[in-house]
N, C-alpha and C positions, 0 to 999 in steps of 0.2 A: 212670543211665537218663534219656531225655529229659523234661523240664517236660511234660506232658498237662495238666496244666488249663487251661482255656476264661481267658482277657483278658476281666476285667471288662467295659472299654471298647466291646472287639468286644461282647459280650452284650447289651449297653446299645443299642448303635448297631443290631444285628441287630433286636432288639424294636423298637425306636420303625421302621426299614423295616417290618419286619412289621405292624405298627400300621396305616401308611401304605398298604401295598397293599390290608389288609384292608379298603380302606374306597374304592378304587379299581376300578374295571370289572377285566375282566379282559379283554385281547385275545386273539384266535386268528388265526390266517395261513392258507390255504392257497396252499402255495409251490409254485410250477412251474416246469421249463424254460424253456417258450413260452407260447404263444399254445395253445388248443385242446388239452392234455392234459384238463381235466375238472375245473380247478378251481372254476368257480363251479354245476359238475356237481357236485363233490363235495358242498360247503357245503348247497346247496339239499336234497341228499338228509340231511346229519346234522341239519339245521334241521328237517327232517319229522316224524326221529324224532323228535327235542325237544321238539317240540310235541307228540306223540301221548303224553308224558313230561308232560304236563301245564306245559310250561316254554311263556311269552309271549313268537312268537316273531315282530316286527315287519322287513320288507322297509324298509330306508331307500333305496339303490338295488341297482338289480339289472341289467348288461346281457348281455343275451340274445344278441347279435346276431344274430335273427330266428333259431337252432337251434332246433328244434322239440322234440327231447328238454332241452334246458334250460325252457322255456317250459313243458312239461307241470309240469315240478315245481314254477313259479310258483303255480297254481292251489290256492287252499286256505291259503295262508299269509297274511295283512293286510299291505296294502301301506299306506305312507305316502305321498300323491301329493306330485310335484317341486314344486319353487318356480319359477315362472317369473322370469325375469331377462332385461331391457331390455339389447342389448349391439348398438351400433351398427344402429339403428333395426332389430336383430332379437329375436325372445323367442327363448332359447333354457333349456330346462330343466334347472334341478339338484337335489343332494342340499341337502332343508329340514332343516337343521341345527336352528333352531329349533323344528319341530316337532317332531323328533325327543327334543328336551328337554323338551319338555310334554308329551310321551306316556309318556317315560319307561321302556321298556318294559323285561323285565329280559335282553333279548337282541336286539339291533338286523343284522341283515346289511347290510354297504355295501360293495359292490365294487367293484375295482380302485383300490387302497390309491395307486397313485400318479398321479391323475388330475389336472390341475390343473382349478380351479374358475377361473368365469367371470371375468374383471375386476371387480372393485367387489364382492368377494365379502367375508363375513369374513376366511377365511383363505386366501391363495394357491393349497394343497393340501390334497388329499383326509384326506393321512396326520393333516393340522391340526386337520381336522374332529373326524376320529378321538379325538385325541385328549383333546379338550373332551369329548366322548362319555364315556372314559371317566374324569375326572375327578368326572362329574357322577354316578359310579356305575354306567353302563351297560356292559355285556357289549357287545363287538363281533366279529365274525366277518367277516373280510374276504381278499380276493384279492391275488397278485402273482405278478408273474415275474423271475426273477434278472438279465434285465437291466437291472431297475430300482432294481435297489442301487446306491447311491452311488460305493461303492468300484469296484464291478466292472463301472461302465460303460463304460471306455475298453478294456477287457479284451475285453467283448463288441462293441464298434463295430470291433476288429482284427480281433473272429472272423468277422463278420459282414456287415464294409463298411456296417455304416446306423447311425447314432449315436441313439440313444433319450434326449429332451432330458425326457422325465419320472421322476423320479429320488425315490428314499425314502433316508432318512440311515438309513447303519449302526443308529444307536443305536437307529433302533425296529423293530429286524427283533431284534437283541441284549436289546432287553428287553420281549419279546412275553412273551406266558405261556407258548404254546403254539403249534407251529409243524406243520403237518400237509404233509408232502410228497406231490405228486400227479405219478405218474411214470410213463410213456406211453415204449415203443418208439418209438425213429425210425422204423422202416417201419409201427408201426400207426397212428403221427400220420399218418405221409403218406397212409395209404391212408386215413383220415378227410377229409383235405384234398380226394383224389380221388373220395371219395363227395359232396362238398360239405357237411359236416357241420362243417367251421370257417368258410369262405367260401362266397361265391358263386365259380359253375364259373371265371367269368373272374378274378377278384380270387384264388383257389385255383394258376391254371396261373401268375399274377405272383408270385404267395411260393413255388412250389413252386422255381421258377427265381433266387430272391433270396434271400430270409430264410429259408427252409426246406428249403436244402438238406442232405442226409441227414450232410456231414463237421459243417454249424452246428450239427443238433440234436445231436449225438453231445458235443461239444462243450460246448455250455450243459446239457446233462445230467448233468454231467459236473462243471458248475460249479454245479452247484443242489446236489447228490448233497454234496460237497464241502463248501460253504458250511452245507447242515443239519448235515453230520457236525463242524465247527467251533462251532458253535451248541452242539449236544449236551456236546462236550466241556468248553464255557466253563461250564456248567450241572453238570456233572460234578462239575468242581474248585470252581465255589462251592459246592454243597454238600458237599463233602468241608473243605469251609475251616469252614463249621457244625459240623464234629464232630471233634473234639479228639482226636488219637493214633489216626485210622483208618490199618488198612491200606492197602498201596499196592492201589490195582484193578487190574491188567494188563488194562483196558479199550484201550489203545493203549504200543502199544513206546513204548520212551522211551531220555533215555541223561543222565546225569548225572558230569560230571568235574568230578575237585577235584586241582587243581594247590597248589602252593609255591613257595616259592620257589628251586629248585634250576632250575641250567641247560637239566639235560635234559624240564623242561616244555614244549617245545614237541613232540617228539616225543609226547609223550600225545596234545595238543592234535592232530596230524596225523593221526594213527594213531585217534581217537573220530572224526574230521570223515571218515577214510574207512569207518570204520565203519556211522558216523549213513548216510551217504551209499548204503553197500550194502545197510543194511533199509530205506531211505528212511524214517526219523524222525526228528523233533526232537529234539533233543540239547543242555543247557545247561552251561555249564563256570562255575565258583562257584570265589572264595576265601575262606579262612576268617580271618579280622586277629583272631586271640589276642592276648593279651598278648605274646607270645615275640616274635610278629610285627611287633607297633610296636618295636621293639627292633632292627631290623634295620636296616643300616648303607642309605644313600639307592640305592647301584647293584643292592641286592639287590631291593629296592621299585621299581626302576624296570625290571626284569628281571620280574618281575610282571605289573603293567601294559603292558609291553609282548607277553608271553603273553597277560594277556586281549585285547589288542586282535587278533590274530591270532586268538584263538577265535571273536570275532566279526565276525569279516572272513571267517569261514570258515563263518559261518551261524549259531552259537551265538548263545544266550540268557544274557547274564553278568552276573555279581551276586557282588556282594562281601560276604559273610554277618559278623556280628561275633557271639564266641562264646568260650568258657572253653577251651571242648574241641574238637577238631574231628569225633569220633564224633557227639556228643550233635549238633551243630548240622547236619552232612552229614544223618542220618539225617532232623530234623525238616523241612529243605527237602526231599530227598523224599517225604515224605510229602505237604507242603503241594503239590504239582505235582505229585503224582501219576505221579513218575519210578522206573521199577519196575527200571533196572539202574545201577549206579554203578561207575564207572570209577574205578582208582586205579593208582599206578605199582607197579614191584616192583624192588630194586635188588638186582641181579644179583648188584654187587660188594661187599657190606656181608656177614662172617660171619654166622651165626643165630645168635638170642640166644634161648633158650627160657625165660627169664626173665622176656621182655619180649615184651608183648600190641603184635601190631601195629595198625596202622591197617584194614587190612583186616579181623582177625577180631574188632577194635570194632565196627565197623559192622553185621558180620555177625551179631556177637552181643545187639546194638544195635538194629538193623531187620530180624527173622528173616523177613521179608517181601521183602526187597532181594538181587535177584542182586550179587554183587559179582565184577566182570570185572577183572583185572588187565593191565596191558602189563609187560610187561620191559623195564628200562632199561638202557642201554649202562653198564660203569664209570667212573667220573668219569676226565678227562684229567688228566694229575697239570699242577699248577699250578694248575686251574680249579676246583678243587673249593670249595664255601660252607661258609663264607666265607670271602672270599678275602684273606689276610692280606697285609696293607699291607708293602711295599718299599722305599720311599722314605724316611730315615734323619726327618728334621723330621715327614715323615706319618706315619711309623710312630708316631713321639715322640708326638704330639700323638694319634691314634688310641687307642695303649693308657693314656697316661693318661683321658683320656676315658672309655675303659669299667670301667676300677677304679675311678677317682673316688668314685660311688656305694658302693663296696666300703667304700673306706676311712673315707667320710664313717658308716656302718654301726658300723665299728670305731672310730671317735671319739664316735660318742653311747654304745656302748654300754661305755665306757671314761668317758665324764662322768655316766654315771647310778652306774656303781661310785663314784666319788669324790663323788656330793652324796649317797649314799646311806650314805658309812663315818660321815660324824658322827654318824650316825641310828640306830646298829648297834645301841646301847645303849636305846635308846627306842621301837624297834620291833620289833614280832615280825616271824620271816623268813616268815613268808605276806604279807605287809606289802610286803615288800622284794621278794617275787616278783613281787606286782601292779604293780610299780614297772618292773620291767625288763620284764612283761610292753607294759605301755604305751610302753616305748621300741620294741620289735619294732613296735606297732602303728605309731608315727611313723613308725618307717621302711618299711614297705610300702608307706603313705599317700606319703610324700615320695619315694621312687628303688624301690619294685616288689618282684618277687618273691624275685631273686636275692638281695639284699642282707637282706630281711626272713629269707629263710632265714640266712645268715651269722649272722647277730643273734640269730637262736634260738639255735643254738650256743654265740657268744660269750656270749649272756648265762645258758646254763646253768652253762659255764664259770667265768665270773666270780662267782656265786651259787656254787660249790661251791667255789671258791679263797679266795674272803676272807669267807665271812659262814658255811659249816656248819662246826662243829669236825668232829677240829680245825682252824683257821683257818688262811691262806696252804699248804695244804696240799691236794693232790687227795684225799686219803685221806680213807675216812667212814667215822665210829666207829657210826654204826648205820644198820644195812643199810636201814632205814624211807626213808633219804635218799633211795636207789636209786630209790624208788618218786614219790618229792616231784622227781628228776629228769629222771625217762621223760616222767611228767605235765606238768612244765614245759614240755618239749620239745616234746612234742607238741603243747600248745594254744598253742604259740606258736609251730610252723609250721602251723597249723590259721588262728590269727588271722592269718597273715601273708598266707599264701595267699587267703584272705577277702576282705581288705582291699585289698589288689592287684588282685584279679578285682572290686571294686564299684567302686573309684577306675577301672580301664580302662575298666568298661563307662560309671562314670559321664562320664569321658571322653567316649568315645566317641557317646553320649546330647545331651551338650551342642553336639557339634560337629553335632550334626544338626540340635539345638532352633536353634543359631545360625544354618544354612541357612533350614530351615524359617521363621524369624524375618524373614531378609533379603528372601526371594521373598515374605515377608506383605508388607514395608515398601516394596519394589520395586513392589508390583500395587497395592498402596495410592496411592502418587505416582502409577501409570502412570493413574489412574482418572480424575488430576483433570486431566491432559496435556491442552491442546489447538491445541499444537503438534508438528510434526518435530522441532524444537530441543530441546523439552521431554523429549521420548520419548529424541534423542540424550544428552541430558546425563542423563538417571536412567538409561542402561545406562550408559553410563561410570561415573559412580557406583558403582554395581551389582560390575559388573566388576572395578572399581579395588579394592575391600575384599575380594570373596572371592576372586579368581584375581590380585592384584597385575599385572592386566595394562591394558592402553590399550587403549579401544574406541573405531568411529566403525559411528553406523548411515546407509546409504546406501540412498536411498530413490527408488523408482524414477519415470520419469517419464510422459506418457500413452505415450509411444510404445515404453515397456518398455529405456529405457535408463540405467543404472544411473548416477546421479551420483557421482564423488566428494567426499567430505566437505569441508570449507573446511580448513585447516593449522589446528591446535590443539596444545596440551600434552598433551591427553587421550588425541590421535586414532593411531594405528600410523602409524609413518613412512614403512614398506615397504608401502603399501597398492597393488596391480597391479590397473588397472582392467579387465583383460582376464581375468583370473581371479575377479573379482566378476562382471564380466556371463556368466562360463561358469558361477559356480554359484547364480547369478540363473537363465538360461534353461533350465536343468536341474533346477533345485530338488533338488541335490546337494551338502555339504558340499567346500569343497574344501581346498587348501594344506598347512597342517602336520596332521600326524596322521591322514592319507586317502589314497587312492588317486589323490589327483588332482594332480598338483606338490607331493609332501609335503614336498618340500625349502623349500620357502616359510616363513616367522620368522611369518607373519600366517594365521592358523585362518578361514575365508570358510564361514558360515553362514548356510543364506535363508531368508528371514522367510515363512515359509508360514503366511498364514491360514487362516480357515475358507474364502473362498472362491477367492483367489489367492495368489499369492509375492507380497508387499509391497517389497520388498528384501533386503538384508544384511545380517549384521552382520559386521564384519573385529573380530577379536580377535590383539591380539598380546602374550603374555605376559612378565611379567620372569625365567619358570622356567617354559617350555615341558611340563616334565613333568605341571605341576599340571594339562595336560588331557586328559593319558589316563587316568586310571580312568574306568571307567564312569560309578560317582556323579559325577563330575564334568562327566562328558559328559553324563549327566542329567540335571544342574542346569543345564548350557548350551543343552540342548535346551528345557528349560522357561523358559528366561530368553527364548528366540528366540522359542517360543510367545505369552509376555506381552508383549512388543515386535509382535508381526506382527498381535497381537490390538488392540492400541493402535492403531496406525497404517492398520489397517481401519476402527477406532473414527471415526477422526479423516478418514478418507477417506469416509463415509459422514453423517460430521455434515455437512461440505463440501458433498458432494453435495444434501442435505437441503439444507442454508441455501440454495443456489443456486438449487435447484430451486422453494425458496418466494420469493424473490426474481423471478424470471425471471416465476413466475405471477401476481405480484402485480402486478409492471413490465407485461406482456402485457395484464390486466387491467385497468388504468388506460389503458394505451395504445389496448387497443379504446375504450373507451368514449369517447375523447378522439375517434378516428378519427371514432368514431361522428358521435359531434355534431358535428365539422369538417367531416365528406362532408354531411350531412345541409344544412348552412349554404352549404355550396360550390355544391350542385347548380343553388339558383336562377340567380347570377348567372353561372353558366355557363351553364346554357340561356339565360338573356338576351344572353350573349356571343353565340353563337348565330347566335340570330336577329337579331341586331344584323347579323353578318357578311353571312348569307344577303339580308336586306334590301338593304343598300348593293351588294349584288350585283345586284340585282335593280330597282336604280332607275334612270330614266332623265333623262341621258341616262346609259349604262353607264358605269363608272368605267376611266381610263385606262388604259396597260401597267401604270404604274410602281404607278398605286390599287390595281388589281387583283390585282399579286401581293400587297400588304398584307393583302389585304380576304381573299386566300385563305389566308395564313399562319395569320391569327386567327382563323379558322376550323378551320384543321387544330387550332392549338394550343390551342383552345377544347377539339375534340372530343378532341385525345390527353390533355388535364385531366381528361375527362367522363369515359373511362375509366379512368385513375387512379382517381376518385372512385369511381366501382361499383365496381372492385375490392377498397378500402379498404372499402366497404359490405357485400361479399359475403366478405369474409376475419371482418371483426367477427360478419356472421351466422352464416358456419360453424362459429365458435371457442363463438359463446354458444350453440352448437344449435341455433339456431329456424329453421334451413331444414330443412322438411321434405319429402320425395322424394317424388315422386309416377311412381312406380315403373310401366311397363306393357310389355309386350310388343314390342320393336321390334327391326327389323332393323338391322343396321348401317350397310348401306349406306345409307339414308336420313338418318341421323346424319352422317355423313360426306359428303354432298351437301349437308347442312343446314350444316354446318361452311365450307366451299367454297364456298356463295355471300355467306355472312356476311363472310366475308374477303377478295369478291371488286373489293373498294374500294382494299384494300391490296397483295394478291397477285395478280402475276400467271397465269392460269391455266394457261399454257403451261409454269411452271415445276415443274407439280405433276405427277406420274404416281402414280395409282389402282392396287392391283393386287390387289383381292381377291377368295376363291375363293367361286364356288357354291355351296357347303354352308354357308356361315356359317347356326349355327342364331339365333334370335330370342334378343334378347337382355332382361331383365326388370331395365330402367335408368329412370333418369329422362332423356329425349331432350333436354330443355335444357339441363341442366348437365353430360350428356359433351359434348354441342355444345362451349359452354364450354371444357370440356379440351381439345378437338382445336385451338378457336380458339386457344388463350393457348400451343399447343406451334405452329403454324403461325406464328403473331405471332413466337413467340422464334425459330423456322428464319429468316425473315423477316428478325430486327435482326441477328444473326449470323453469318450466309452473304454470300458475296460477289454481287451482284449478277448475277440470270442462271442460279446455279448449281440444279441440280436440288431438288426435294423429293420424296421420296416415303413414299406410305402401302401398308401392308399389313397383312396378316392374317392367323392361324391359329388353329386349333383342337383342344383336346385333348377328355379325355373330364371332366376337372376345370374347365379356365377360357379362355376366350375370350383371346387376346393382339393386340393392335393398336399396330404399329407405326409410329414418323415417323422416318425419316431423312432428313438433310441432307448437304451435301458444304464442310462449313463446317470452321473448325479443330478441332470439337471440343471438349469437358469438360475443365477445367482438371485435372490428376492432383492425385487426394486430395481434392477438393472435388465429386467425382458424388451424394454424400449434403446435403453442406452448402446447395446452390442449392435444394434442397425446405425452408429453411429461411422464414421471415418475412423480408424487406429482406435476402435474401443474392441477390448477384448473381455471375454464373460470373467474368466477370472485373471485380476491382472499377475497378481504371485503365483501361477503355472508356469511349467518348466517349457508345453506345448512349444512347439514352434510354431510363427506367424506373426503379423503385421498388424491383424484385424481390421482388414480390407473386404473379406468375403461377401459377409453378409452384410456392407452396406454397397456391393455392388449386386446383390439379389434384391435389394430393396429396389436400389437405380431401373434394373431392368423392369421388376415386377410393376412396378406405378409406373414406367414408361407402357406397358400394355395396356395401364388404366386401373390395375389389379390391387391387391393390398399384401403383406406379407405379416407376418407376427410372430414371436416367440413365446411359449409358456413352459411349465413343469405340470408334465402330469399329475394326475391325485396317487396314484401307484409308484411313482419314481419317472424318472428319463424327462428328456426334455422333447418337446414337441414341437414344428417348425408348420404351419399352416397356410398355405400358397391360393388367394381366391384370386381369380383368372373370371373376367366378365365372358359372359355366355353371350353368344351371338347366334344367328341366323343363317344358318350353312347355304350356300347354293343348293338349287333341287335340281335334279340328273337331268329337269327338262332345260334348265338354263344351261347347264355342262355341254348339251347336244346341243344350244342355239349357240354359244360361244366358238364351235370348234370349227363348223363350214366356215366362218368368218377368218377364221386364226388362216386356215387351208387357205381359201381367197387370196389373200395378205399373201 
């Protein structure tokens, strides 16, 4: 019968979690399709009762969006007011975390779990917030929708065509307390949308025709429905893993196969996978490594592993179980996974032996809970039958000595414990001399296993009744009492043999795990203190080199996502194909030996997938290609690829970090340098100046040849002065202290205001206007878009050929004003349209132009200080294109104008 008592360990570990949560909030979800099924409907309504429950029940945020039936259910619950927060000279409101931990309350609601919070926030996201929440003890009840699971984002941006860039990580939708699904017909959501009861009528007719059409909802319904019924299950099987020798639940089909090592396992394997396939369930195929089974010759173990790899290639769940028996061990994996049919073979061609309990009606007998399915297996091919005896005269030699060896080393100890035992025959009593052969049976179980241990019980009954019971050198025994001193020999000495065998296996088998176990400690331990590429390559090779005897090289990738190969090393695969690293680089798929992808390949290509990207590769190539097909194996390589991509993230983010404080520290010195150098400059250029304009102005007037000097140092006076403001106005935007003084204005005035400022330098003729009537008012500050339109006219100016066109335009949505400058110039260097919004980046740096390239990262400064966006591209026609989006706002109406102005008068 299988072991049913509860693991110390586990028991231990279960209590101190339980400890742990008991002293933690408690989350609840409610989870939706979309948008507008009812979930913060729901919430609000069981928060009501809960409070009529006499339970304290505090609003942290709540968003309504202006529903009326949500909003009713507001009234009557305490609300905790937002935090206002400073975010580009706007207030904009969020969830008071801190309040909410000095209130304390013992139920808090905050909706929509994956909101991100403002910049400068504590925590980036909402779920973060959450979380401190219930650290500190508090109950929380919050909102989501399944497109904003981690996983199943890219899944919904396919269904949906619109990518949802606010996202909650698996693990806290998985380790919620409690998950309430809220689930709405597609045509009763639509006809909500068509009542106006999600949207507004216009923003309703935009998602009815995009996000909400009736194949999207069916679909995310579909995957919400799905994802809860996964949840349930993972909760299922934990707590059936709390209770020791449960039956199986037929809560969900299942299918459970146990293969051997015989040839005809892949037919099972085929024949379960079309199975699983026609109830559509999961299906897992296990083997069981007895002792019989380490024993078996390397092509029969490698005839194995390459079944399991097929079963999971085929969809299976595969797991290599280590066990005495294979009833007792088959049975308790079902149980632990809650797998309610088990597959086993049936051989067709083998007599029935009614003497002897099969594997099937073990199990049966074993787990009266367990369907047990059979396949029928073909007759073995003669020649191919396991195992398959050796043919080659030297191999064969060398083969059968090898597996008698043990046999005979059996018959040699228990032939030298008869001879150190005859001197003694006189001095000992024969219970004496039993214990004595009994401890050679135990050596030998211990030292060559079970076969030989049995032998040895035998031989050493034999030998015990040959030379030491009278009469002596004789089989024959003068009283029958012997008979019973030699059953009992026998017995506990295939009792101790078998023992000892099955604790030496397991212990075996224990060590080779504590040894893994030990290496990925000592491997994550080095990776911690890595902080380099090098460092990280040379501790997987390492790594590598001791458990799998193979040569590694990790290949790491570069900004532009291309995969380098390693430098030549002794360490490194010699066969390394750079064209098969960057395919399972840009795929984030195993490739090469052992895969579906050029399996014929000597070198194993694994990508280093972090937590937030594929880092690189690792190329493995082994001195015994087999060592990587078992699973565990694969498991351990998988987890080794983990702790390498987690490193190298590590090390890609420290990077970043140093840089980043670097860069701010350099920028910071640098303004304040600028500062006080424009500050020192400005005098004695204005006196340059007016130096010029004088000598221009004296009589008599100064000659041709004076006169061009007189006017060079003047230009070059005044192209300095603006240098110098611009250094002045980049240090004040960077330190904040320009502040906007924001009002009501048209565009077109901006842009006339622009146009004559310029009209020193530009010609007027080269400029064409082209914007429409309806521009609404725009709520800017008018001197510094001035500014922007100047320093994008200035640059049309130095990099246009003389003569050639500029023009201005404009349009307008229902979101953001756009204002455009084109030129008919060469255009935005490719791959640099980002980098010239830069500080001193200039578009092309070998130009004779003159400037600093200042301009246009102080058009960027002002434009995002309005809240706007700014861009560079190259037209498909030529010229470069400058595009200026300015947020649209809500002008005063002439009836507020007229209530504003008695009051102004008043005053």
């Amino acid at each position: 019968m299988p072991d049913t008592r509860p693991d110390p360990d586990q028991l231990l570990a279960r209590l101190k979690e339980e400890e742990a949560q008991a002293q933690r909030g408690k989350l609840k979800i409610f989870f939706g399709a979309s948008a507008g099924v009812g979930k913060t409907y729901a919430m609000l309504s069981a928060a009501r009762s809960l409070k009529q429950q006499g339970v304290a029940v505090l609003i942290g945020v709540i968003e309504t969006h202006g529903r009326a039936e949500t909003e009713a259910l507001v009234g009557g619950l305490e609300r905790l007011p937002l935090k206002e927060v400073s975010y580009r000279e706007r207030t904009l409101k969020e969830f008071d975390l801190d309040g909410a931990l000095a209130c304390k309350p013992q139920l808090i609601l905050v909706d929509e779990l994956a909101h991100s919070n403002v910049p400068g926030s504590r925590h980036p996201k909402r779920w973060q917030d959450v979380d401190e929440l219930l650290d500190a003890g508090i109950d929380v009840w919050s909102t989501m929708n399944v497109q904003h699971l981690e996983s199943l984002n890219d899944v919904v941006s396919g269904i949906t065509g619109i990518r949802v860039w606010e996202t909650v990580p698996d693990h806290v939708f998985d380790e919620t307390d409690e998950v309430v699904i809220v689930d709405l017909p597609p045509d009763e959501l639509l006809q909500r949308l068509k009542e106006g009861k999600v949207y507004l009528p216009q923003q309703a007719e935009r998602a009815v025709r995009n996000f909400f059409r009736k194949g999207n909802l069916i679909a995310l319904r579909e995957l919400a429905l799905r994802r809860t019924a996964d949840r349930v299950d993972d909760e299922m099987l934990q707590y059936r893993r709390t209770m020791s020798g449960a039956p199986v639940w037929q809560t969900r089909e299942s299918l459970l196969l146990c293969i051997g090592p015989d040839e005809r396992s892949e037919k099972l394997v085929r024949g379960t996978a079309r199975m699983a396939a026609q109830l559509d369930v999961p299906w897992h195929c296990v083997v069981v490594e007895t002792p019989q089974l380490q024993r078996l010759p390397d092509a029969a173990r490698q005839r194995i592993l390459k079944v399991l790899k097929l079963a999971q290639d085929a969809g299976a769940t595969t797991a290599t179980l280590v066990g005495n028996t294979l009833a007792t061990t088959i049975v308790k994996y079902a149980h632990e996974h809650n797998l309610s049919r088990v597959v086993l073979g049936r051989d067709t061609g083998r007599l029935p032996r009614p003497w002897r309990t099969t594997l099937a009606e073990a199990v049966g007998a074993q787990g009266n809970d367990l369907d047990v399915i059979q396949i029928a297996l073909p007759p073995h091919e003669r020649g191919n039958r396991w195992p398959t005896p050796p043919t080659a005269g030297d191999e064969a030699g060398a083969a059968i000595t090898e597996a008698w060896q043990p046999y005979l080393w059996s018959a040699a100890i228990c032939a030298g414990v008869t001879l150190l035992t005859a001197p003694l025959y006189a001095v000992l009593e024969l219970t004496n001399i039993v214990m004595v052969f009994l401890l050679a049976v135990v050596f030998v179980a211990v030292r060559y296993g079970r076969g030989p241990a049995v032998m040895a019980s035998f031989l050493s009954v034999g030998a015990f009744d040959f030379f030491y019971v009278p009469p002596r050198f004789t089989f024959s025994v003068s009283d029958a009492q012997y008979l019973l001193t030699f059953a009992v020999m026998l017995v506990v000495a295939l009792v101790i043999g078998q023992m000892t065998a099955g604790l030496k296996f397991q212990a075996r088998v224990a060590t080779q795990r504590e040894e893994r176990v030990g290496a990925l400690y000592a491997m994550s331990r080095d990776l911690s203190g890595a902080l380099m590429v090098e460092q990280i390559a040379e501790i997987a090779a390492r790594f590598l080199k001791s458990e799998f005897e193979a040569r590694a090289a990790v290949m790491v990738a570069d900004l532009q996502d291309r995969v380098a190969l390693p430098p030549p090393s002794p360490t490194s695969p010699a066969g390394i194909d750079a064209g098969v690293a960057q395919w399972a680089f840009d795929h984030a798929e195993a490739a090469g030996y052992g895969t579906d992808t050029l399996p014929g390949s000597p070198v194993l290509y694994l990508p280093l997938k972090a937590p937030m990207r594929v880092r690189g590769v690792l190329a493995i190539e082994p001195k015994s290609p087999a060592r990587l097909i078992g699973p565990e194996q694969r498991r351990l390589l998988d987890t080794c690829a983990s702790l390498l991509a987690i490193s190298l993230e590590r090390i890609h983010y420290v990077d970043v970090a140093q840089a980043t404080t670097v860069q701010m520290e350099s920028e910071r010195l640098r303004n304040s340098l600028l500062s006080a150098i424009s500050h020192d400059l400005r005098t004695p250029l204005a006196a340059l100046v007016g130096m010029a304009e004088s000598l221009a102005m004296t009589q008599p007037p100064p000659s041709g040849a004076q006169s061009e000097i007189v006017g060079a140092m003047r230009e070059a006076a005044l192209r300095m002065n603006s240098l110098v403001n611009n250094l002045l106005d980049m240090a004040r935007l960077q330190s904040g202290q320009v502040q906007l003084h924001q009002q009501w204005q048209p565009l077109e005035e901006v842009v006339g205001s622009a146009l004559k400022a310029m009209s020193g330098t530009l010609d007027p003729k080269r400029v064409r206007v082209a914007l429409p009537d309806d521009l609404p008012l725009l709520n800017i500050d008018a001197v510094l878009i001035e500014r922007v339109l100047c320093n994008l006219l200035e640059n049309a100016v130095k990099y246009t050929p003389s003569g050639s066109l500029i023009e201005i335009g404009a349009s307008s949505s229902s979101d953001v004003v756009r204002v455009l400058v084109d030129d008919h110039g060469p255009g935005l260097p490719k791959g640099r349209e980002e980098a010239i919004f830069q500080m001193f980046e200039r578009g092309r740096k070998e130009s004779a132009t003159p400037g600093v390239g200042l301009g246009l990262a102080i058009c960027r400064a002002i434009v995002e200080a309005h809240g706007g966006t700014i861009r560079g591209e190259t037209r498909p026609r030529g010229g470069a294109r400058f595009t200026v989006e300015l947020p649209r706002g809500v002008p005063p109406s002439l009836e507020d104008i007229e209530d504003v102005k008695p009051a102004q008068e008043h005053i």
